[in-house]
BAFI-3210 file (N, C-alpha, C; in Angstrom, 3 decimals, decimal comma, padded with zeros to 6 digits):
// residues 214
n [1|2|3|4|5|6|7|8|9|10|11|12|13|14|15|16|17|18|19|20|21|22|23|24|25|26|27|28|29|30|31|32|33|34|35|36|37|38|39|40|41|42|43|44|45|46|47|48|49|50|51|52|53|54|55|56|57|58|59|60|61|62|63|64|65|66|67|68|69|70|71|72|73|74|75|76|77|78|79|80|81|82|83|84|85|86|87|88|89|90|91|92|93|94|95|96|97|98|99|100|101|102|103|104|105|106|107|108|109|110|111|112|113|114|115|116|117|118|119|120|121|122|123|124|125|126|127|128|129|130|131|132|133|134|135|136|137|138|139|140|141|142|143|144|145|146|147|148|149|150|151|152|153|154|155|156|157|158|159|160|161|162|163|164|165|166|167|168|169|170|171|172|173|174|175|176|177|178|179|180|181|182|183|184|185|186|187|188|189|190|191|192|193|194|195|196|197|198|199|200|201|202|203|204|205|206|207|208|209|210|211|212|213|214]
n.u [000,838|001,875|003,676|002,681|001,187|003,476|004,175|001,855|002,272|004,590|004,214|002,418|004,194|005,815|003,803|002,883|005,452|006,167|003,847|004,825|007,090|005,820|004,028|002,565|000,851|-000,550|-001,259|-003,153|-005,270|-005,818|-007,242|-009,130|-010,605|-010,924|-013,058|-014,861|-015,957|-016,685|-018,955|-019,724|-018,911|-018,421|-019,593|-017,723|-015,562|-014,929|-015,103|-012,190|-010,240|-011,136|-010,338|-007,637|-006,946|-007,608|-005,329|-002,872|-003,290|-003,403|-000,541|000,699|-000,236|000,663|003,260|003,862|002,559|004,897|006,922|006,186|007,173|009,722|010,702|009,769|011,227|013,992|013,907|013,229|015,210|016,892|016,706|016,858|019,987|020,236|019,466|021,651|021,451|022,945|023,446|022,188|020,932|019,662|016,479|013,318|010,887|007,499|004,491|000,746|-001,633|-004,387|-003,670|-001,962|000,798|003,329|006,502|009,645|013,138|014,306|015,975|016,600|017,282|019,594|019,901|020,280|020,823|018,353|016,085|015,349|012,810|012,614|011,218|008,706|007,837|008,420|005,796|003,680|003,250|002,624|004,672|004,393|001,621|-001,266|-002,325|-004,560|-006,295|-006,913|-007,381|-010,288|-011,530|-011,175|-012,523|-014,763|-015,414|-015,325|-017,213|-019,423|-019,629|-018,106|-015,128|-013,052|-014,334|-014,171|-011,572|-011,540|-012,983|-011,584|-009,235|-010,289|-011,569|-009,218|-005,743|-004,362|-003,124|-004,626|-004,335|-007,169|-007,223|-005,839|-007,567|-009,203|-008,244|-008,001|-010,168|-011,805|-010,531|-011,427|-013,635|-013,485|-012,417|-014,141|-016,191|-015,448|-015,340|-018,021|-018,413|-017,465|-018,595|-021,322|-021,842|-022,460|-024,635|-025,818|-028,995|-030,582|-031,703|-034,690|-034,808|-035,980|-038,727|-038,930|-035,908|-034,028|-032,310|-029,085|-027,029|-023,750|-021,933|-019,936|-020,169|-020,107|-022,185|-024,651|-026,414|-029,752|-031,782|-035,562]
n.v [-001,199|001,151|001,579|001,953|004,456|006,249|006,387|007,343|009,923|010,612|010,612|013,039|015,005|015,148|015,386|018,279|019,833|019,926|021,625|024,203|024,511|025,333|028,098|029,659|028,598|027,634|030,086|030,672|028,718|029,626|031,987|031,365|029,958|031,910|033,170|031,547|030,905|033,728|034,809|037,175|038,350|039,489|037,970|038,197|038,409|036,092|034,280|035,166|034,825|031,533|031,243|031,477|029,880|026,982|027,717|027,227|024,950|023,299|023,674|022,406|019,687|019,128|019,058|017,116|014,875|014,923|014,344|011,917|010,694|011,172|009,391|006,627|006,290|006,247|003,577|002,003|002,638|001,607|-000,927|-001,766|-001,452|-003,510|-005,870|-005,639|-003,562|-001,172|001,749|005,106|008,498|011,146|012,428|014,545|013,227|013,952|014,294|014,788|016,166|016,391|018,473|019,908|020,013|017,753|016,686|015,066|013,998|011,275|008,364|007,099|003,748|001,487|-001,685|-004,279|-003,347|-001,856|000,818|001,488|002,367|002,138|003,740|004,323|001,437|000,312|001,266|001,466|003,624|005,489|006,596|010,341|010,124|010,899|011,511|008,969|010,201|012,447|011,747|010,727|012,652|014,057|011,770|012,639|015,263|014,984|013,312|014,487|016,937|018,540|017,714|020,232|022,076|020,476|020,460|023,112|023,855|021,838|023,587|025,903|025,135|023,257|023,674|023,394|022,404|020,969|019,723|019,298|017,398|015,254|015,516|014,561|011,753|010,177|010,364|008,633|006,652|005,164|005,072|002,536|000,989|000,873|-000,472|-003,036|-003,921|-004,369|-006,559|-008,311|-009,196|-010,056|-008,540|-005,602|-003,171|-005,006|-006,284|-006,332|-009,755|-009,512|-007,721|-003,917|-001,093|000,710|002,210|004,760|006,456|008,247|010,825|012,492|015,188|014,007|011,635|009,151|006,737|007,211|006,063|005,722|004,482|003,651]
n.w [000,000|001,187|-001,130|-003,633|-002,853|-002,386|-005,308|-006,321|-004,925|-006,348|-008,818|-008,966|-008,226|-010,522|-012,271|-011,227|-011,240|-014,163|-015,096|-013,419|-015,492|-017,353|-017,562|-018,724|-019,519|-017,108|-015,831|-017,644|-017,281|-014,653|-014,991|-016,486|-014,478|-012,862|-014,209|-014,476|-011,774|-010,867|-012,491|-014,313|-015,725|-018,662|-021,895|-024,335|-022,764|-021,363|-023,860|-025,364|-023,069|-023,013|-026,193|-025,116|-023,423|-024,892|-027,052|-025,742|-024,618|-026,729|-027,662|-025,324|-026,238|-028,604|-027,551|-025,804|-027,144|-029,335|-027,471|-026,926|-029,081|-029,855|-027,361|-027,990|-030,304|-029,162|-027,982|-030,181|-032,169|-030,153|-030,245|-032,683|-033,157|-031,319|-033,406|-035,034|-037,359|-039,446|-038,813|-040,676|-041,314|-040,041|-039,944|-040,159|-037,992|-038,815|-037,348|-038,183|-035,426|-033,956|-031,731|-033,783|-035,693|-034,491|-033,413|-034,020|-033,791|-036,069|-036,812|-039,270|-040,674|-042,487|-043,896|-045,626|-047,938|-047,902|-046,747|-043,721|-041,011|-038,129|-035,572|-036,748|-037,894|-035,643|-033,995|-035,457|-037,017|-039,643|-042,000|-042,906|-042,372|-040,340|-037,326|-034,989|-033,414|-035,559|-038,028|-037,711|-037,133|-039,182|-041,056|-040,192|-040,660|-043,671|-044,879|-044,436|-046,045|-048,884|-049,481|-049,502|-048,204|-045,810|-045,105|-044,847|-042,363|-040,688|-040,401|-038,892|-036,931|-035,376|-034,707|-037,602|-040,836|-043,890|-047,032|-048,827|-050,925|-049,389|-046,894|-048,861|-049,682|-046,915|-045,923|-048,225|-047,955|-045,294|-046,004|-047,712|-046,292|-044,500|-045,792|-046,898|-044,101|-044,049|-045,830|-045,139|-043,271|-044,052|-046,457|-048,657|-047,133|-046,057|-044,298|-040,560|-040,022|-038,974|-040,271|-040,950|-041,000|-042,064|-044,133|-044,645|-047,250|-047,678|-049,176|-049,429|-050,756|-051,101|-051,695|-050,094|-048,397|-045,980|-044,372|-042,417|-039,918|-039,474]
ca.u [000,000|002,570|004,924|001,337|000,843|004,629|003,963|000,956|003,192|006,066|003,065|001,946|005,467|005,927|003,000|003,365|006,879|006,340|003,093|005,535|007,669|004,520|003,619|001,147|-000,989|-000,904|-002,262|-004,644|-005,959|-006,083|-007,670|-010,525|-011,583|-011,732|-014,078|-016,025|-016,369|-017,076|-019,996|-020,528|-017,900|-018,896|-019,093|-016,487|-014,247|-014,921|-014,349|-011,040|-010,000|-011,215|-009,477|-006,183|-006,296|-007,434|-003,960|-001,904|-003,522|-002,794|000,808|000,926|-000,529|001,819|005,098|003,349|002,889|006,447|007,920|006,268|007,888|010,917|010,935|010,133|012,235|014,800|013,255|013,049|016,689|018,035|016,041|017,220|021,245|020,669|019,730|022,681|021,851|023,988|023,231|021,653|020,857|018,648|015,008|012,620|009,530|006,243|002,906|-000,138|-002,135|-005,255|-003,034|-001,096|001,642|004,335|008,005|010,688|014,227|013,777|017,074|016,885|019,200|019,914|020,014|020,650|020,272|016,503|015,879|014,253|012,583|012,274|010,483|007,587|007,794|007,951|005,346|002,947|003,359|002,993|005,286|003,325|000,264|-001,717|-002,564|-005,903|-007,403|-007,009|-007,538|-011,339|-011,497|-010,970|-013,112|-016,275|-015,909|-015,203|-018,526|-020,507|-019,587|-017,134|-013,365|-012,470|-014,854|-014,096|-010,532|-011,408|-013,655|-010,807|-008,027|-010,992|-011,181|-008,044|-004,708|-003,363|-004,078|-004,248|-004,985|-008,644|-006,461|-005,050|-008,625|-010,324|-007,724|-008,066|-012,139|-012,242|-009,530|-011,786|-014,877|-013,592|-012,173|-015,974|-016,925|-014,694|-015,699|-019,822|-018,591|-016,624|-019,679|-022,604|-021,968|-022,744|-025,924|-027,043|-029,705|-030,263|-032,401|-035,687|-035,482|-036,749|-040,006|-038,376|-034,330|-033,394|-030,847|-028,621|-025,599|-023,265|-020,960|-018,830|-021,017|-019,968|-023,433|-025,253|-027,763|-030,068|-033,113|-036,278]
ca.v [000,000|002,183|001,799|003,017|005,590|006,444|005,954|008,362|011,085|010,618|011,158|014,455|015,556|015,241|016,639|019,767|020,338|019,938|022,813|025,105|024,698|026,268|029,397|030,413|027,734|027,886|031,804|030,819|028,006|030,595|033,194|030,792|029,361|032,719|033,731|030,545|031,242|035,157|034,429|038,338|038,811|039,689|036,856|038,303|038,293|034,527|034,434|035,636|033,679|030,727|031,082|031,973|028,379|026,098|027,320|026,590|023,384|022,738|023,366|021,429|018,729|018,852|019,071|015,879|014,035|015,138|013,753|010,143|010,014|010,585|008,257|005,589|006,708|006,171|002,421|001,511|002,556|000,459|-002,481|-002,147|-001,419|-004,769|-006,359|-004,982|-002,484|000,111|003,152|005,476|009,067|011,337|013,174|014,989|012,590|014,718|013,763|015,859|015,584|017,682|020,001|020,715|019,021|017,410|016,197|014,157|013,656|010,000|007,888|006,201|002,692|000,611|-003,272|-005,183|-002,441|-001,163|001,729|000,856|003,359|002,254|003,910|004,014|000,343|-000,426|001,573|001,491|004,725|005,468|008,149|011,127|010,044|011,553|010,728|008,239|011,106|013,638|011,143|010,488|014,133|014,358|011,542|013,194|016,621|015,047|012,469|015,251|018,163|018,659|017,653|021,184|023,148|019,735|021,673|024,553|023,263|021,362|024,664|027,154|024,004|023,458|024,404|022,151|022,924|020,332|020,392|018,898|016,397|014,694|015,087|012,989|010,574|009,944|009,833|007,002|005,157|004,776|004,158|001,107|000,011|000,227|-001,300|-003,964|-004,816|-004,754|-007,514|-009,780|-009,440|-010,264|-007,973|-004,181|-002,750|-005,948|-005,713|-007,913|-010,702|-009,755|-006,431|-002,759|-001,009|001,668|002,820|006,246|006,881|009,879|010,459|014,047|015,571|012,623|010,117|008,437|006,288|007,675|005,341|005,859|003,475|004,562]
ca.w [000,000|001,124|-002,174|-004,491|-002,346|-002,904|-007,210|-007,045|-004,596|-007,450|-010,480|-008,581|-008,094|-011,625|-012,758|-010,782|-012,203|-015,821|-015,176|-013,047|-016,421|-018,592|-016,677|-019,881|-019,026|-015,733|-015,912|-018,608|-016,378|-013,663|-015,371|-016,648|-013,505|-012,160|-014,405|-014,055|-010,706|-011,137|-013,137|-014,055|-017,188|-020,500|-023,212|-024,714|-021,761|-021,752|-024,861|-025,618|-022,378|-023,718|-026,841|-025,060|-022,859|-025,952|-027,607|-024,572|-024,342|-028,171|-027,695|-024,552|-026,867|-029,033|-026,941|-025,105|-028,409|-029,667|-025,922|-026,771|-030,324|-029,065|-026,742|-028,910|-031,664|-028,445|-027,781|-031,509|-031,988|-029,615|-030,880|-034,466|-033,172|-030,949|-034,365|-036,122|-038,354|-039,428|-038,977|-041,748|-041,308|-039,141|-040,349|-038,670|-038,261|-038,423|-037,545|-037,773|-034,826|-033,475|-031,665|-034,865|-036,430|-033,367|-034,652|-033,197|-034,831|-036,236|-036,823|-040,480|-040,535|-043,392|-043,806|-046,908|-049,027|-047,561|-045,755|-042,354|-039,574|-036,709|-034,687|-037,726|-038,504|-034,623|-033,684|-036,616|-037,359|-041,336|-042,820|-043,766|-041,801|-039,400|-035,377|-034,836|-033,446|-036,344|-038,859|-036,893|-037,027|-041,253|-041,915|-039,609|-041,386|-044,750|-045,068|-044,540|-047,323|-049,915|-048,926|-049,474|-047,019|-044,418|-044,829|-043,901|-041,231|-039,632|-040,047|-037,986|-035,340|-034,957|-035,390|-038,238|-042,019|-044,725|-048,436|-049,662|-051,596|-048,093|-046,636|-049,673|-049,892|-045,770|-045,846|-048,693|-047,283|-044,119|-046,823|-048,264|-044,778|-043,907|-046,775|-046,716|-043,049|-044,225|-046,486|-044,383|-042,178|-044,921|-048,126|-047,995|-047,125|-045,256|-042,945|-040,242|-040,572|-038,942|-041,228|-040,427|-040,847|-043,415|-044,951|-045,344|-047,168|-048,314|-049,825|-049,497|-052,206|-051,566|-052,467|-049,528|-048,341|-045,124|-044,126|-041,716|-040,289|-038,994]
c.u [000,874|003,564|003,900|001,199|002,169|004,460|003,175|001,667|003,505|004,805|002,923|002,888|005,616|005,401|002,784|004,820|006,685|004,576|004,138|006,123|006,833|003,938|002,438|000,341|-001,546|-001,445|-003,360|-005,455|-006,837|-007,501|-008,773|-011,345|-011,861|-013,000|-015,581|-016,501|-016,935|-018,230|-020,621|-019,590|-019,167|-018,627|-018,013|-015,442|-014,103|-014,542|-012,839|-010,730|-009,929|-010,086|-007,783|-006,268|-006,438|-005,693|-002,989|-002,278|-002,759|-001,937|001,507|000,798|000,880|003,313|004,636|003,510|004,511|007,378|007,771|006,425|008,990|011,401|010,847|010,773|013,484|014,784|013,893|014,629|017,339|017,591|016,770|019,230|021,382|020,642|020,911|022,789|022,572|022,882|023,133|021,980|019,750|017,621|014,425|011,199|008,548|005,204|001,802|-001,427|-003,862|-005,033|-002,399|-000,077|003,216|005,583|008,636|011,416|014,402|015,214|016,797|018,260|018,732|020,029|019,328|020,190|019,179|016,982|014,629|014,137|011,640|011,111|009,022|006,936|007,462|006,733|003,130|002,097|004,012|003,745|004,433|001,793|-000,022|-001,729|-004,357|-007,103|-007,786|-007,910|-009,221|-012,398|-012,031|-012,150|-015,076|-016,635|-015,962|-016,520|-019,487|-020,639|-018,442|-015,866|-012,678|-013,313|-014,527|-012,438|-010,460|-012,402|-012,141|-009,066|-008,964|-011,210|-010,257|-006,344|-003,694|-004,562|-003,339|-005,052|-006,553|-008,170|-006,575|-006,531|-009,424|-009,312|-008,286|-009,503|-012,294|-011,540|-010,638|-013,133|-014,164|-013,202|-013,295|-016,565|-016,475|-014,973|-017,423|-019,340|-017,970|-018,419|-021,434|-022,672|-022,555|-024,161|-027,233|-027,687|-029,929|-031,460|-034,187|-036,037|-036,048|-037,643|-039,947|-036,503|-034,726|-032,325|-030,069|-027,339|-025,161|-022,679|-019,898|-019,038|-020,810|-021,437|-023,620|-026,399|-028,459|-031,519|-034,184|-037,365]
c.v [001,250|002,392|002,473|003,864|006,453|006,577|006,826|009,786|011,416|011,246|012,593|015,357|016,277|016,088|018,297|020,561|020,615|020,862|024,191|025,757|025,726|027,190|029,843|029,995|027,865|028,900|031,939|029,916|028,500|031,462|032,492|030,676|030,487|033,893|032,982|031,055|032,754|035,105|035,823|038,957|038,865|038,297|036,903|038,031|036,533|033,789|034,522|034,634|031,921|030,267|030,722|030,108|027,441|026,422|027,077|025,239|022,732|022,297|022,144|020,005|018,416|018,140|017,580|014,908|013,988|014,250|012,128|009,581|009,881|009,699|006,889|005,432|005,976|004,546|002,007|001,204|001,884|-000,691|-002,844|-002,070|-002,490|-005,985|-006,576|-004,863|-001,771|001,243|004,598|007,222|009,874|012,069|013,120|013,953|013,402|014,299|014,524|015,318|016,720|018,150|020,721|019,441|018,866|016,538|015,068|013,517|011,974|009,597|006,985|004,999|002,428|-001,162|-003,549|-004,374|-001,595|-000,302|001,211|002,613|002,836|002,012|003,951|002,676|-000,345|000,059|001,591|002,404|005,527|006,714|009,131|010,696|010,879|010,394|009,971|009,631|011,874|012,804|010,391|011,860|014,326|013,472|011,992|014,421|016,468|013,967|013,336|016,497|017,941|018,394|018,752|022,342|021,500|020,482|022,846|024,911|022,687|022,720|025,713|026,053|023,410|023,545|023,303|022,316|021,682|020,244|019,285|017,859|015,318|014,388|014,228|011,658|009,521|009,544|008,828|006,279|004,205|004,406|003,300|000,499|-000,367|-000,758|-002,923|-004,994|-005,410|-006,321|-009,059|-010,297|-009,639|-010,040|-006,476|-003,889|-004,376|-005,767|-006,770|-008,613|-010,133|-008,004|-004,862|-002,239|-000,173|001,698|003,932|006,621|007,876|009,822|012,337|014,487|014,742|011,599|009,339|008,041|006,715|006,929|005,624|005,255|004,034|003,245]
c.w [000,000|-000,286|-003,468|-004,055|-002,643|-004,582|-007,056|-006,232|-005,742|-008,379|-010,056|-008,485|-009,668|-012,603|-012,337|-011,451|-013,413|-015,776|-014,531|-014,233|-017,403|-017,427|-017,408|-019,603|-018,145|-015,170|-016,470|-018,041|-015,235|-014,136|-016,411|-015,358|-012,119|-012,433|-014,256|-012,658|-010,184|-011,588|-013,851|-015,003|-018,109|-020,866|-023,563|-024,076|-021,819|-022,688|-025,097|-024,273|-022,579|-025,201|-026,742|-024,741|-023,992|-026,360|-026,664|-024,563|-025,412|-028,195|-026,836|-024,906|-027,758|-028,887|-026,809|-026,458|-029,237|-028,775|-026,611|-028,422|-030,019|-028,202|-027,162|-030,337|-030,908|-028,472|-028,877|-031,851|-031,678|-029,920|-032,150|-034,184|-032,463|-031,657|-035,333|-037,126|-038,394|-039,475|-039,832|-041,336|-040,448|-040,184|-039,320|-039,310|-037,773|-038,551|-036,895|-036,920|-034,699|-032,787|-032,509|-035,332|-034,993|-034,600|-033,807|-034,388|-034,856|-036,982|-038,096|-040,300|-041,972|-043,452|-045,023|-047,451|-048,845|-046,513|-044,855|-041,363|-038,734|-035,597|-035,236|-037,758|-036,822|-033,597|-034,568|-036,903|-039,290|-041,502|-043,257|-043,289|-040,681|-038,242|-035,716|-034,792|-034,557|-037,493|-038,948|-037,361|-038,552|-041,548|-041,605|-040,322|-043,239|-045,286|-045,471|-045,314|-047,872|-049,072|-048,902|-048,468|-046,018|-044,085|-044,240|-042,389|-040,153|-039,358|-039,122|-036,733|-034,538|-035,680|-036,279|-039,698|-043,287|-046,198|-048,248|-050,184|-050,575|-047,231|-047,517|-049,236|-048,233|-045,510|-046,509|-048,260|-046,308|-044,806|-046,915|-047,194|-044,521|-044,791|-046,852|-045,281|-043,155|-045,023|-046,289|-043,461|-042,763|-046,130|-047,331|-048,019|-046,422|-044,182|-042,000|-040,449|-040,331|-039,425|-040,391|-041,030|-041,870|-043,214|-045,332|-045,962|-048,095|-048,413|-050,248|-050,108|-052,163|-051,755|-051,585|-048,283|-046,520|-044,297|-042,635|-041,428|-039,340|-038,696]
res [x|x|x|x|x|x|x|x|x|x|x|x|x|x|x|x|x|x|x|x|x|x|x|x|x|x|x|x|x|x|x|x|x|x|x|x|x|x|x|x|x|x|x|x|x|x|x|x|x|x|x|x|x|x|x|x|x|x|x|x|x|x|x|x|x|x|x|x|x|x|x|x|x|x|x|x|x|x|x|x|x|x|x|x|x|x|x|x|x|x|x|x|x|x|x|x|x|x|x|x|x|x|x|x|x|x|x|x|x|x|x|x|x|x|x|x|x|x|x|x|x|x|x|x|x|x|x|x|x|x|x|x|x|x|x|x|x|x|x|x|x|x|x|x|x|x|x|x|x|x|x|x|x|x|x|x|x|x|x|x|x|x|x|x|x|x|x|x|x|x|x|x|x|x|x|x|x|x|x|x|x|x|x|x|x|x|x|x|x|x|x|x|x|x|x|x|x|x|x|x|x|x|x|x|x|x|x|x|x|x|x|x|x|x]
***
């Protein structure tokens, strides 16, 4: 009992330190929950407040996502030098998340001729892809209107801007994934056996199918 109670001290320790470190947040945290508790601001004041802590959070997102590439960039590394690869070249690995786009310097090896990474390959983390979340994100705003306003939907929601191109490709991917699972699981558009009473169904400038039962 006493050595958990010790483990959640240490966590609180921790976490207090690495907020001391961010002072922005820690003011914009402040300076929300004393308007919450004020109850007698303007909108606006709320507002603008609001705005300020979302981008502190963002960044904080970020760094945070950045910390746990690196660290398994670190991991990965030593996995592939206890294999014995040689050792290749460095790049920055970027992956766009829904705080924005986070990095971490990513260690390229070599073996038998192929370029290997790592921390990509041991993580299953695609080159040039996005985070689960974002990628959740793209295909919710891109189902439902054109791939080029779900763009500009997801750059006024948050801070991370990608072409219309990158949003279609990312929305049908996750169609035919769906589609692909309707047909392991019956064929598409199967209903179940004892049927429903009516089908609605609608389809948005991406043609991608909407169904809905009533």
């Amino acid at each position: 009992m006493e050595k958990t109670k010790g483990k959640a001290k240490q966590l609180d320790e921790s976490t207090r330190q690495w907020l001391e470190s961010r002072p922005e947040l820690v003011r914009r945290l402040k300076e929300m929950r004393r308007i919450s508790e004020n109850g007698q601001r303007e909108h606006e004041v709320l507002a603008k407040a609001e705005a300020g802590l979302v981008g502190q959070l963002d960044a904080a997102g970020r760094e945070l996502v950045g910390a746990w590439l690196e660290k398994r960039e670190e991991q990965e590394h030593a996995k592939a030098r206890a294999q014995r690869r040689m050792r290749g070249h460095s790049k920055k690995l970027r992956v766009p998340t829904v705080f924005g786009e986070a990095g971490a310097a990513e260690r390229v090896m070599q073996k038998a001729g192929r370029r290997v990474r790592p921390a990509c390959e041991g993580r299953g983390i695609k080159p040039g892809g996005c985070s689960q979340g974002l990628e959740e994100t793209l295909v919710d705003f891109g189902a439902r209107e054109s791939f080029e306003k779900a763009a500009q939907r997801l750059a006024r929601h948050h801070p991370m801007k990608l072409s219309d191109g990158t949003v279609g490709k990312i929305t049908l991917n996750a169609g035919q994934k769906a589609r692909a699972g309707q047909e392991r699981e019956g064929g598409v558009g199967a209903l179940p056996a004892h049927g429903v009473e009516g089908v609605e169904a609608q389809a948005g400038g991406t043609m991608l199918p909407m169904p809905s039962f009533k």
